[in-house]
C-alpha positions as CSV (number, residue, x, y, z in Angstrom):
1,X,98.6,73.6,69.6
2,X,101.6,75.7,70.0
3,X,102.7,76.8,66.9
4,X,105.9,78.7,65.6
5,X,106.6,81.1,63.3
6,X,108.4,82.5,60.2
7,X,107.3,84.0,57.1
8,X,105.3,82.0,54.0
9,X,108.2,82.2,51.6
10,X,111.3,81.6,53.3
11,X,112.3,85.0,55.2
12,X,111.1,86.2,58.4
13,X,110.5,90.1,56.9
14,X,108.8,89.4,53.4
15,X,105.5,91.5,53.8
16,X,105.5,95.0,54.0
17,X,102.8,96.5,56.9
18,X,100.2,96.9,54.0
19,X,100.6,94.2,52.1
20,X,97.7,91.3,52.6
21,X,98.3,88.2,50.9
22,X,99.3,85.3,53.9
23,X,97.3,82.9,53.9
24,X,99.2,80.7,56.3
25,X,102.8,80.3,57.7
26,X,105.7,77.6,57.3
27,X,108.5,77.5,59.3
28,X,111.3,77.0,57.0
29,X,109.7,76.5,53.4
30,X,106.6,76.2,51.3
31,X,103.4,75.5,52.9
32,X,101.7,71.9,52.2
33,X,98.1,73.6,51.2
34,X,98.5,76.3,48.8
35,X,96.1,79.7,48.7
36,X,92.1,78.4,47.9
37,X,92.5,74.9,49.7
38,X,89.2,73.2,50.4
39,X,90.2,70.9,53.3
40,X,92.6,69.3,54.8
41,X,93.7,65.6,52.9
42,X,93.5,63.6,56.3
43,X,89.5,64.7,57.3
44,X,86.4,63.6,55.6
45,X,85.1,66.4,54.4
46,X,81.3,65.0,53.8
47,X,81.5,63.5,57.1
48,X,78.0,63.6,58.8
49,X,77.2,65.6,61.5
50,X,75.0,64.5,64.8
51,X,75.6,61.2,67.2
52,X,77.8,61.5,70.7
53,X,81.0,60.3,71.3
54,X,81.9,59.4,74.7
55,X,85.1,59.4,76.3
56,X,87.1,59.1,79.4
57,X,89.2,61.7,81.0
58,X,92.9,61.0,81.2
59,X,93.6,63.7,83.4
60,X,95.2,62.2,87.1
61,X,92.4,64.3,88.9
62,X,89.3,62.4,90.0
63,X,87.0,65.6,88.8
64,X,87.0,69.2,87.9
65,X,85.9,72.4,90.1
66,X,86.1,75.4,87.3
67,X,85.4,75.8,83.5
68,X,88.7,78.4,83.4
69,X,91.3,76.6,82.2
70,X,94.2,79.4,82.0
71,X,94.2,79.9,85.9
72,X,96.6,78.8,88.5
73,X,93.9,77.0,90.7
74,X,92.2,74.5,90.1
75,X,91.4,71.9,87.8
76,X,89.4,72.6,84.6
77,X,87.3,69.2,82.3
78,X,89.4,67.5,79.6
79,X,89.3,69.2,76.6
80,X,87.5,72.2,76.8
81,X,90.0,74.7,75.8
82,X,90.6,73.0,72.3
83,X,86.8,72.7,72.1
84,X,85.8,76.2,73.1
85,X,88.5,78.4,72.2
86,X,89.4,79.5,68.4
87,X,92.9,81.0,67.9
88,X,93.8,83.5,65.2
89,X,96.0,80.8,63.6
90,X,95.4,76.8,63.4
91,X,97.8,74.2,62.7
92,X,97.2,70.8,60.4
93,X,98.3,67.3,61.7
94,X,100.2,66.4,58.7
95,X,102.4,69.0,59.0
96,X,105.2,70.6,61.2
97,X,105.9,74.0,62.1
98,X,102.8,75.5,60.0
99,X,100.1,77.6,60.5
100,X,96.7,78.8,58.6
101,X,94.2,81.2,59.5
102,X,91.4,80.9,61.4
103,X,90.1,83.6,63.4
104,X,92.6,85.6,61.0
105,X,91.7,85.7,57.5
106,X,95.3,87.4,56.5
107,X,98.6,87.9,58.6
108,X,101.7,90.4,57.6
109,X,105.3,90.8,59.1
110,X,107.1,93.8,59.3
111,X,110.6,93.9,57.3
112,X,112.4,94.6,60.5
113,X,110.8,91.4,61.9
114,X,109.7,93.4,65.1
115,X,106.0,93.0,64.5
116,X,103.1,91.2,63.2
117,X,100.0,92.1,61.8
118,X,96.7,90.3,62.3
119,X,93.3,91.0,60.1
120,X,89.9,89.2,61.6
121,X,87.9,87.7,59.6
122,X,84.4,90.1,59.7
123,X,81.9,86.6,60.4
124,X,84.0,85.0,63.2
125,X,81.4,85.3,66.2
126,X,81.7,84.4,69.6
127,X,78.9,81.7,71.5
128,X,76.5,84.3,72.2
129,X,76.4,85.7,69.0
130,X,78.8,88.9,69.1
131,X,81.7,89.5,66.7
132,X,85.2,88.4,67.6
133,X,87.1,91.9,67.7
134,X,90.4,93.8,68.0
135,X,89.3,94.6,71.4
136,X,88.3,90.8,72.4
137,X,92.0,89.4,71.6
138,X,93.5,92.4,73.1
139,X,92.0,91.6,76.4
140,X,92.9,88.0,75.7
141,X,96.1,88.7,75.6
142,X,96.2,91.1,78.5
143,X,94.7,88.5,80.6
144,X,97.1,85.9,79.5
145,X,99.8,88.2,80.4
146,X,98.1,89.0,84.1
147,X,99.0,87.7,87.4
148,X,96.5,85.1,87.5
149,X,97.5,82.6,84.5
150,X,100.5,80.3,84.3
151,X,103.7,82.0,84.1
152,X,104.4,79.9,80.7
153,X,102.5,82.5,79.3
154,X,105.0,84.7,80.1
155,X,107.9,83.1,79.6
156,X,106.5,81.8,76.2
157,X,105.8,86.0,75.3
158,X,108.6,87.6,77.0
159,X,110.1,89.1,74.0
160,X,106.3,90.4,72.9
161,X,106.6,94.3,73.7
162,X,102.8,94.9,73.4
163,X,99.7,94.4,71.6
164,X,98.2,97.2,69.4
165,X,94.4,97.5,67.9
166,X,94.0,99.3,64.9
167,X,91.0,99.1,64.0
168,X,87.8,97.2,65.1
169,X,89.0,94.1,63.0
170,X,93.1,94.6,63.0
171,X,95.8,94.1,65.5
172,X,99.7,94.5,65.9
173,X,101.4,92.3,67.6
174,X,104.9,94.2,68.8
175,X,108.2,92.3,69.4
176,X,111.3,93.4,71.5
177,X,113.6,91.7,69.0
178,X,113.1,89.8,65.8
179,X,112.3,86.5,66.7
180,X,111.2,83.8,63.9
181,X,108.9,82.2,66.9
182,X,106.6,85.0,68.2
183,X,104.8,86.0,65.1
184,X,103.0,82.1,64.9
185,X,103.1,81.7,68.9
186,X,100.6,84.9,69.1
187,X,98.8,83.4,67.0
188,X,98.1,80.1,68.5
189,X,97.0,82.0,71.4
190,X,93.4,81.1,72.9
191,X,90.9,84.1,72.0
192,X,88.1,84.6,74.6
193,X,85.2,87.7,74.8
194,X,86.3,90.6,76.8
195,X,82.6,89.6,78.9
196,X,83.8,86.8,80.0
197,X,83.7,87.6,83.7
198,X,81.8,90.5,83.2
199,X,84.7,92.5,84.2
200,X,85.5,90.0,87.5
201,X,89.4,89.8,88.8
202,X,90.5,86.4,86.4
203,X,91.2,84.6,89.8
204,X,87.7,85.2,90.5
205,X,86.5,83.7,86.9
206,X,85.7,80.0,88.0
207,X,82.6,78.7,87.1
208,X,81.1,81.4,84.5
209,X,80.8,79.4,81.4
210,X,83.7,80.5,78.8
211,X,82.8,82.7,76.1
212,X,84.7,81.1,73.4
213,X,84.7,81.5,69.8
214,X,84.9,77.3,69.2
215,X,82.9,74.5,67.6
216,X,81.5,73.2,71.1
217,X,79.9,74.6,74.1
218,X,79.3,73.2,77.7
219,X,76.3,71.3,77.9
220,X,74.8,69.2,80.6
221,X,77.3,68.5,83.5
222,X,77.4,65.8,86.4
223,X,79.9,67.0,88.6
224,X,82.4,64.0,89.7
225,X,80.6,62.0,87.3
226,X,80.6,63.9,83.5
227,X,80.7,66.8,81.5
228,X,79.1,67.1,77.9
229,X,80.3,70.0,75.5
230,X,77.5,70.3,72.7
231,X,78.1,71.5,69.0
232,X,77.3,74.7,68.2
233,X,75.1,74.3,64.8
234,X,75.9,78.2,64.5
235,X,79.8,77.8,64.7
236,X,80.9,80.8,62.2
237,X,83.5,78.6,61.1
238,X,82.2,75.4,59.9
239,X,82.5,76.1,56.0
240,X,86.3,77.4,56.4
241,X,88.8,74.6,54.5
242,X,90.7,74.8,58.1
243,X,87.3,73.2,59.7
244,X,85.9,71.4,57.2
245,X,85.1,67.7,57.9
246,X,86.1,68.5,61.5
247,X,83.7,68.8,65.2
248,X,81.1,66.2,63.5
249,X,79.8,64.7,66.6
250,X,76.5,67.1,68.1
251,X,78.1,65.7,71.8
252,X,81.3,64.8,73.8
253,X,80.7,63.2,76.6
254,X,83.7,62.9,79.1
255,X,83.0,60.7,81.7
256,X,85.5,60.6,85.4
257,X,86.7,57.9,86.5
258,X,88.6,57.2,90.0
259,X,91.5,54.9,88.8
260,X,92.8,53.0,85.7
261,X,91.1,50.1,86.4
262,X,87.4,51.5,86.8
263,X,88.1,53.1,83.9
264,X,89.2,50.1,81.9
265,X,86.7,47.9,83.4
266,X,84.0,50.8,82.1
267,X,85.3,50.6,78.6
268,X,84.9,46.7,78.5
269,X,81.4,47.5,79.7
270,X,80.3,49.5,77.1
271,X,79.9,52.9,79.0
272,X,82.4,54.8,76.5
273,X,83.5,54.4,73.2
274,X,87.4,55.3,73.1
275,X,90.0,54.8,75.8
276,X,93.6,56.0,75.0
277,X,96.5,53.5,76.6
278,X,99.4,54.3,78.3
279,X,99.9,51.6,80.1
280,X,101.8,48.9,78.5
281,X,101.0,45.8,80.9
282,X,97.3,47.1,80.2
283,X,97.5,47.3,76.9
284,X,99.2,44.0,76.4
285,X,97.7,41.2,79.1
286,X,94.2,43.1,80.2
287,X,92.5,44.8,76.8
288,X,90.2,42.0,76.2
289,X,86.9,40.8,76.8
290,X,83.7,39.5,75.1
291,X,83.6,43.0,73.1
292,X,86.3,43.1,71.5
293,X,86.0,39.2,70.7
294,X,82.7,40.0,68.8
295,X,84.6,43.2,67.2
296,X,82.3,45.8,68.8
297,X,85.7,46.9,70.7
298,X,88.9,47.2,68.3
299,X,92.2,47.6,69.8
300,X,94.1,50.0,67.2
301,X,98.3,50.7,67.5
302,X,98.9,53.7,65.1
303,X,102.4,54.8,64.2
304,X,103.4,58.7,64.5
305,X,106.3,60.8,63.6
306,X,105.8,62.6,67.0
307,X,109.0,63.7,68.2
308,X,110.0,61.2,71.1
309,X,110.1,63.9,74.1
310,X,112.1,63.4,77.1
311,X,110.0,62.0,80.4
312,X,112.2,62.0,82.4
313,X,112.7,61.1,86.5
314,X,113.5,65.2,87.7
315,X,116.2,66.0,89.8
316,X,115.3,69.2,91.5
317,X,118.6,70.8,92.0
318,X,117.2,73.0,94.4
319,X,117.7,70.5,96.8
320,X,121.4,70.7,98.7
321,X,122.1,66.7,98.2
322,X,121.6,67.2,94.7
323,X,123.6,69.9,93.9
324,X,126.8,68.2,92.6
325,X,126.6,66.4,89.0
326,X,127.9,63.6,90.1
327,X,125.6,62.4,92.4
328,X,123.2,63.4,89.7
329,X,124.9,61.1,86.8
330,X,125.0,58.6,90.1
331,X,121.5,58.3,91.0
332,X,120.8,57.7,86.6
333,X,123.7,55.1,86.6
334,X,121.4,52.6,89.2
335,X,118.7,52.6,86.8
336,X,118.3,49.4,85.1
337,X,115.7,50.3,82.3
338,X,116.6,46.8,80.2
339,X,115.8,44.7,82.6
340,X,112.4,46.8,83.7
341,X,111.8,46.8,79.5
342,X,111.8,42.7,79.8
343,X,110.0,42.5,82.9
344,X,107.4,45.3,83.0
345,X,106.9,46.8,79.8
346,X,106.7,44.1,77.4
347,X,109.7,45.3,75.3
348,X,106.7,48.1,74.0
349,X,109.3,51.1,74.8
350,X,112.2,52.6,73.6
351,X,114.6,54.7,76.1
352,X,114.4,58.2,76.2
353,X,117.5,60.1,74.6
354,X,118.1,63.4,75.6
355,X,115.9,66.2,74.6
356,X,114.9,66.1,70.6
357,X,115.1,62.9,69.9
358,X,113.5,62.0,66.2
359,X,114.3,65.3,65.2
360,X,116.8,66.7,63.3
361,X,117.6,69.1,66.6
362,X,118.8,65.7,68.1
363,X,122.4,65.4,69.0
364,X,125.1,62.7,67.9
365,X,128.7,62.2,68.5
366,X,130.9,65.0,68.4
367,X,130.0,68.7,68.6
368,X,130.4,70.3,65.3
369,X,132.6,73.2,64.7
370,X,129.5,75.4,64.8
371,X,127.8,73.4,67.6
372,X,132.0,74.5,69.0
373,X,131.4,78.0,68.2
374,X,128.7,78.5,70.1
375,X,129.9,75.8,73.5
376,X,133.8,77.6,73.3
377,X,133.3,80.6,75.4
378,X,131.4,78.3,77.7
379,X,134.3,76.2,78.5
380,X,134.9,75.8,82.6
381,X,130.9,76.7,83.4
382,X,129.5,74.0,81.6
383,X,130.4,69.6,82.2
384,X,133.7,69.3,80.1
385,X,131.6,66.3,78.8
386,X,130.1,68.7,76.5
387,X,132.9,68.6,74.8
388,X,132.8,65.3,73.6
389,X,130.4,62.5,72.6
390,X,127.1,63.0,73.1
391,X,125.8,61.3,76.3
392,X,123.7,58.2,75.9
393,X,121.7,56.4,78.8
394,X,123.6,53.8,80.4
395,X,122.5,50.2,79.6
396,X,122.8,46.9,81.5
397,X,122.7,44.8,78.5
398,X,126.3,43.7,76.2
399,X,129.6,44.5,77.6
400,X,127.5,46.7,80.4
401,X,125.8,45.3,83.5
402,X,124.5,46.9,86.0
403,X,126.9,45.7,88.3
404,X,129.5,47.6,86.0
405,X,127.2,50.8,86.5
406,X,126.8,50.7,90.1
407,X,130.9,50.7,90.2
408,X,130.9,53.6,88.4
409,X,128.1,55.2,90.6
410,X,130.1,54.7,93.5
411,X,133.2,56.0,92.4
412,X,131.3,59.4,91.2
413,X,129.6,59.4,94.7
414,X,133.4,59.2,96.7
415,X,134.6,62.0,94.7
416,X,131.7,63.9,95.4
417,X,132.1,62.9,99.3
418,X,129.5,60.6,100.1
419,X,131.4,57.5,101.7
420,X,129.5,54.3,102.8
421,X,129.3,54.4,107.2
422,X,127.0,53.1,109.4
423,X,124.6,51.0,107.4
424,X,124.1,54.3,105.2
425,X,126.5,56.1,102.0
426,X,127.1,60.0,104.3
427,X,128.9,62.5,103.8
428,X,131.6,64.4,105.9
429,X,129.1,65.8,107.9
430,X,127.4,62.5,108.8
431,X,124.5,62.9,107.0
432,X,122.6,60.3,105.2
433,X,122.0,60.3,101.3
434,X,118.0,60.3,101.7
435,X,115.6,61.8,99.6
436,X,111.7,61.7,98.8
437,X,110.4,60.4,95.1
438,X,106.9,62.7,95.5
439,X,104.1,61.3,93.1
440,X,100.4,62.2,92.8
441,X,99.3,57.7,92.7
442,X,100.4,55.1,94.4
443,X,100.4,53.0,91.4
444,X,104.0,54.3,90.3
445,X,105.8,52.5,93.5
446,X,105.5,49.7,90.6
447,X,107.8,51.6,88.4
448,X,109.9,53.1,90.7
449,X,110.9,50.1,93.2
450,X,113.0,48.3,90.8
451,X,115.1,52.0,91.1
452,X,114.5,52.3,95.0
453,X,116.4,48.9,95.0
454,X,119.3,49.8,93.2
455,X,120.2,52.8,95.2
456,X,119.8,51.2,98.0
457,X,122.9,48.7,97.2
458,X,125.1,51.9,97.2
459,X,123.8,53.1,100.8
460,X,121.0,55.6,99.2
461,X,117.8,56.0,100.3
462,X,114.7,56.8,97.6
463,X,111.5,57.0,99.8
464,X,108.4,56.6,97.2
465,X,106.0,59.7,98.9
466,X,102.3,59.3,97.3
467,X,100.1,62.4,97.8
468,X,96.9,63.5,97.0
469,X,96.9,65.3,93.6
470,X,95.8,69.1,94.8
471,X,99.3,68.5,97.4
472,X,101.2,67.3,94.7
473,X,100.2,70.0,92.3
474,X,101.1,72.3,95.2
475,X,104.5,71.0,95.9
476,X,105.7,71.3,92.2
477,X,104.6,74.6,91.7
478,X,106.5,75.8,94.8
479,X,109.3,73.3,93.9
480,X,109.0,71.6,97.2
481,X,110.1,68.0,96.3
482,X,113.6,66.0,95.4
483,X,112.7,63.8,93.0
484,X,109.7,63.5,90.5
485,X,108.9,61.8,86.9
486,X,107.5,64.2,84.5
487,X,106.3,63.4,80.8
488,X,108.0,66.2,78.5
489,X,106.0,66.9,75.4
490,X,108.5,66.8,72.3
491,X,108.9,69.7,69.3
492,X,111.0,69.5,65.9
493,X,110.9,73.2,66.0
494,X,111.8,73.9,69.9
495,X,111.7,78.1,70.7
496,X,111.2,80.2,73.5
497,X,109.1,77.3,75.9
498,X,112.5,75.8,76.8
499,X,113.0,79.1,78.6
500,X,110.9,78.5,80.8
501,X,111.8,74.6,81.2
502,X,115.5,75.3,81.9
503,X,115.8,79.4,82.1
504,X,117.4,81.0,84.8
505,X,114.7,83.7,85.3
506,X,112.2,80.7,85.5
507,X,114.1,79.1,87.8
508,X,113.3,81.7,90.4
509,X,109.7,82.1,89.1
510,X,107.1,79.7,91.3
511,X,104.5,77.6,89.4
512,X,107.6,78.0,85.9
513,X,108.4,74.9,84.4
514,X,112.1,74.6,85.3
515,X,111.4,71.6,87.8
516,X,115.1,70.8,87.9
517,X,116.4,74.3,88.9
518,X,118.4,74.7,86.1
519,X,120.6,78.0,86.1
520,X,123.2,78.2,83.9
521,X,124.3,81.2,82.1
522,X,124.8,79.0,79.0
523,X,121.8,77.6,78.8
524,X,120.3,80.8,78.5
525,X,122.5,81.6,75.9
526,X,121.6,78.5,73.8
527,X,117.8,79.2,73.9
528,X,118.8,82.4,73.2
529,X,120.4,81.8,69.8
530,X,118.0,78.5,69.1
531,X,114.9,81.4,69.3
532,X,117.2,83.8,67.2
533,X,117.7,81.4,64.2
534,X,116.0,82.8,61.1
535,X,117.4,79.3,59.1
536,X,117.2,75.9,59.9
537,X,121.3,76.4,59.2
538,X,121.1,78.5,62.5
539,X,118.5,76.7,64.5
540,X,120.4,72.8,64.0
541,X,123.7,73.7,66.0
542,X,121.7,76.3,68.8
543,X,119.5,73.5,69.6
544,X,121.9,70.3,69.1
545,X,124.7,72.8,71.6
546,X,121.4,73.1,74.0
547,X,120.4,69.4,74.4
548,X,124.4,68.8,75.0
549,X,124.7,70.6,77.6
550,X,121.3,69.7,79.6
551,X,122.0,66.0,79.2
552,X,125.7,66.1,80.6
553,X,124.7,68.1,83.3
554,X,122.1,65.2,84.6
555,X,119.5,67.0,85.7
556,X,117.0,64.6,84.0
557,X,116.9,60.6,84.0
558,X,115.5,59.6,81.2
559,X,112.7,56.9,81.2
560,X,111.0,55.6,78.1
561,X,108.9,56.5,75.1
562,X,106.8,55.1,72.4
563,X,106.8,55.3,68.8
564,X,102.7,54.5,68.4
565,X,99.7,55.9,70.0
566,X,97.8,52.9,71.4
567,X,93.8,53.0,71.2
568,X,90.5,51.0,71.4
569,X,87.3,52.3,70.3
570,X,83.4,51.0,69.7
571,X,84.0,50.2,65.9
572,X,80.0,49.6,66.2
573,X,79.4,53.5,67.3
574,X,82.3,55.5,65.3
575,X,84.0,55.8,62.1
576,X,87.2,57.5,61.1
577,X,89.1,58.5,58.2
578,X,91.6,55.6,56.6
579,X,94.8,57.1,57.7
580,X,96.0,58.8,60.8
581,X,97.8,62.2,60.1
582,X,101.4,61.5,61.9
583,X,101.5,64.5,63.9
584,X,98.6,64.2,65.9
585,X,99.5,65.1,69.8
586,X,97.1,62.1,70.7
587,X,95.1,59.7,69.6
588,X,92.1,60.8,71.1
589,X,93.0,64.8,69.4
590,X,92.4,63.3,66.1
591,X,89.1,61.3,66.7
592,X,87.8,64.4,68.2
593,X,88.6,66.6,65.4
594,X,87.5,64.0,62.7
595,X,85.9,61.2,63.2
596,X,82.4,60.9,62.9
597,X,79.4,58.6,64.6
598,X,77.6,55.9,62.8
């Protein structure tokens, strides 16, 4: 997990260089579990260990074809770098913006904020046996930073100025400026042994088996078919209150499935014991069968307090046609997301709302006078909208209509030039308003038609483009594509990773995360001052000015989230603790870190 940073009591710069005594980080106050925990409250901590679980990969590739899962090429299995990979720092799931040690037995900040100070803990030991040292997450690190890994990495550790060893068992972490996220995202960094490789160009590492510090290790492996990671009875830290009552299964099967339905059809059957739904139609008309009639199969729908994210539809503003903001707000004012909510999704969703919504960094009404202080000297470069209520989806239920919307939409479209002629909306040049929806199944034309259809009644044309997946991972890391639908993780504690969703420099930077294009001198700004906050006082208005000004500018239409993770399991095969923690990512995270086989 990404996790952010700021000092145990309050105050970025509260430890002197030598003074040892963190045993964990909170964000802005108190940590839940004091000094001398013994586990977390939601694991079992004498859960037994042995038994398999088996599970189904999620991921939209059919297979995998390397076990390095920080490269640019390829794909790597479901879940191995959470399984193999220790971090100096770990996070608990019933708690936000917190970190405790791990790899790192103690952590120290510099007054000046401007570094960070990591000491190992002497019995943390890779796979193979040798000790987890200075040098190991140096080279980590290093590599991370290298030509051959995502450039999130980069983006996420711009303002990192270096990384210092000190001694076998101690490193310093150097920052350009005092920033209240770097000192925790360093620490959730993946550490890996400098052998890994042996000394190979990291492009080159593809199918040497990591050399990770984690609970679990690759074990037997069916290419196209499924990969088994096997507990390692030796893991150094099994006894630390961090781990305790957690990796209790001796295997983890992941088996690949072609398609949702072979996969569903394979959990009715008994082949796997836990399936995670996304799919609401699935989950509501086709999650049944003689299994979970006799109970061996039980459907579970588990509230979170996840923030809601923001998948989106992305408008790639790359692209010449969709350059002005008013096509932009166009194009989002022909989707009809009540009626696809009645029809389609079983009224199981709620609409997406800008960036943080159920967080306090989400947006409402009117800018403040701080939110004003920092938007003022923006005035003219960013929407005027800004400057007023904060946008909200259109809707086609009440006073609205679609009808009403597509009005509007046509209006926008005239004053940006595009007039209806010739059986097609054009614009002074003649050209048709066409563009290409790019997606990596054909299953979404499902989703998207009902959207196709409404563009189409103001003279646009939406072609639904399905591709393979290694094309359409190609295309979006070289930005070749107009439209696209893109699931945005949420954070109640959002930092430097926006950078590289809506930065300027990223925008430029192939492979980045900035899908729409985004480049906007105040945006920059914003994430600037959001990653610059050392209160919440600070952070609230940076991030509230942020999502105001991404959401007026209509880069994204928003689609729909949900306030559960859905679930069914083999209640015969597995047990679980009573309560879900609400923070878990996923369902699925938290029955692999806890739950235990019958």
């Amino acid at each position: 997990m990404r996790l952010l940073p700021v000092c145990l009591t309050f105050v970025l710069a509260c430890f002197s260089p030598t003074t040892w005594a963190a045993h964990g980080y909170a964000l802005w106050g108190e940590l839940k579990y004091p000094p001398g925990f013994t586990h977390f409250d939601y694991v079992n901590p004498q859960a037994p260990k042995g038994g398999e679980m088996r599970l189904v990969s999620n991921l939209r590739t059919s297979t995998f074809d390397k076990y390095n899962p920080f490269t640019i090429k390829g794909n790597a299995p479901a879940y191995l770098s959470g399984l193999m990979f220790d971090t100096l720092l770990t996070g608990a799931l019933d708690e936000t913006a917190a970190g405790y040690g791990l790899l790192a037995e103690d952590v120290a900040v510099a007054p000046d904020g401007l570094s960070a100070t990591f000491r190992l803990r002497p019995q943390a030991k890779f796979h193979k046996g040798s000790p987890v040292l200075a040098k190991d997450v140096k080279h980590s690190y290093d590599t991370l930073m290298g030509p051959h890994t995502s450039p999130a990495y980069k983006t996420a550790l711009e303002d990192v100025a270096g990384l210092d060893v000190l001694d076998d068992r101690t490193v310093r972490y150097r920052f350009k400026k005092p920033n209240r996220e770097l000192p925790l995202t360093v620490g959730g960094l993946p550490v890996f042994s400098h052998q890994w490789g042996a000394g190979k160009p990291f492009n080159e590492v593809v199918m040497d088996e990591p050399i990770g510090s984690g609970p679990y290790k690759i074990g037997p492996v069916r290419f196209g078919k499924d990969i088994t990671y096997v507990r390692n009875h030796d893991y150094w830290a099994k006894d630390l209150p961090v781990r305790k009552g957690s990796a209790n299964f001796d295997r983890i099967t992941v088996k690949i499935y072609k398609d949702n339905t072979a996969r569903l059809e394979a959990l009715k059957a008994g082949e796997f014991d836990l399936m995670r739904f996304f799919s609401a139609g699935d989950w509501a008309r086709r999650v049944t069968g003689k299994k979970f009639d006799s109970g061996e199969l039980v459907k579970l729908e588990l509230k979170h307090r996840l923030p809601s994210g923001f998948q989106s539809y992305v408008l790639n503003t790359r692209r010449e046609r969709l350059k002005d903001v008013r096509v932009r707000q166009a194009l989002g004012l022909a989707m009809d997301y009540e009626w696809m909510d009645r029809q389609m999704f079983y009224n199981a969703y709620q609409r997406v709302n800008g960036l943080f919504g159920n967080t306090d960094c989400q947006a409402t009404g009117r800018p403040s006078a701080d939110e004003l202080a920092l938007l003022n000297r923006w005035r003219g470069q960013v929407p005027d909208a800004v400057f007023g209520p904060m946008a909200t989806p259109p809707r086609t239920d009440g006073d609205s209509s679609l009808r009403g919307n597509l009005l509007k939409a046509k209006q926008l479209l005239a004053d940006a030039g595009w007039v209806y002629k010739d059986g097609a909306l054009r614009n002074a040049a003649g050209q048709a308003l066409e563009l290409e929806y790019l997606d990596s199944n054909e299953s979404g034309a499902r989703v998207v038609t009902p959207w196709i259809r409404n563009l189409e009644k103001l003279g646009i044309t939406l072609r639904f483009r399905p591709v393979d997946f290694a094309l359409y991972q190609q295309r979006l890391q070289k930005f070749e594509f107009d439209v696209t639908s893109m699931a945005f993780g949420g954070t109640h504690n959002p930092g430097q990773e926006y950078a590289d969703l809506f930065g300027s420099k990223a925008a430029d930077t192939e492979d980045s995360g900035n899908f729409t294009g985004m480049k906007s001198p105040a945006v920059d700004a914003l994430i600037t001052a959001m990653t610059a906050a050392k209160t919440k006082a600070e952070l609230l208005p940076a991030c509230r000015a942020l999502e105001r000004v991404i959401t007026h500018s209509h880069v994204l239409v928003p689609q729909w989230t949900a306030g559960t993770h859905r679930l069914a399991y083999s209640a015969w095969r597995l047990a679980k603790p009573e309560t879900m923690p609400p923070y878990t990512q996923g369902a699925e995270a938290w029955a692999l870190d806890t739950w235990w086989a019958k």
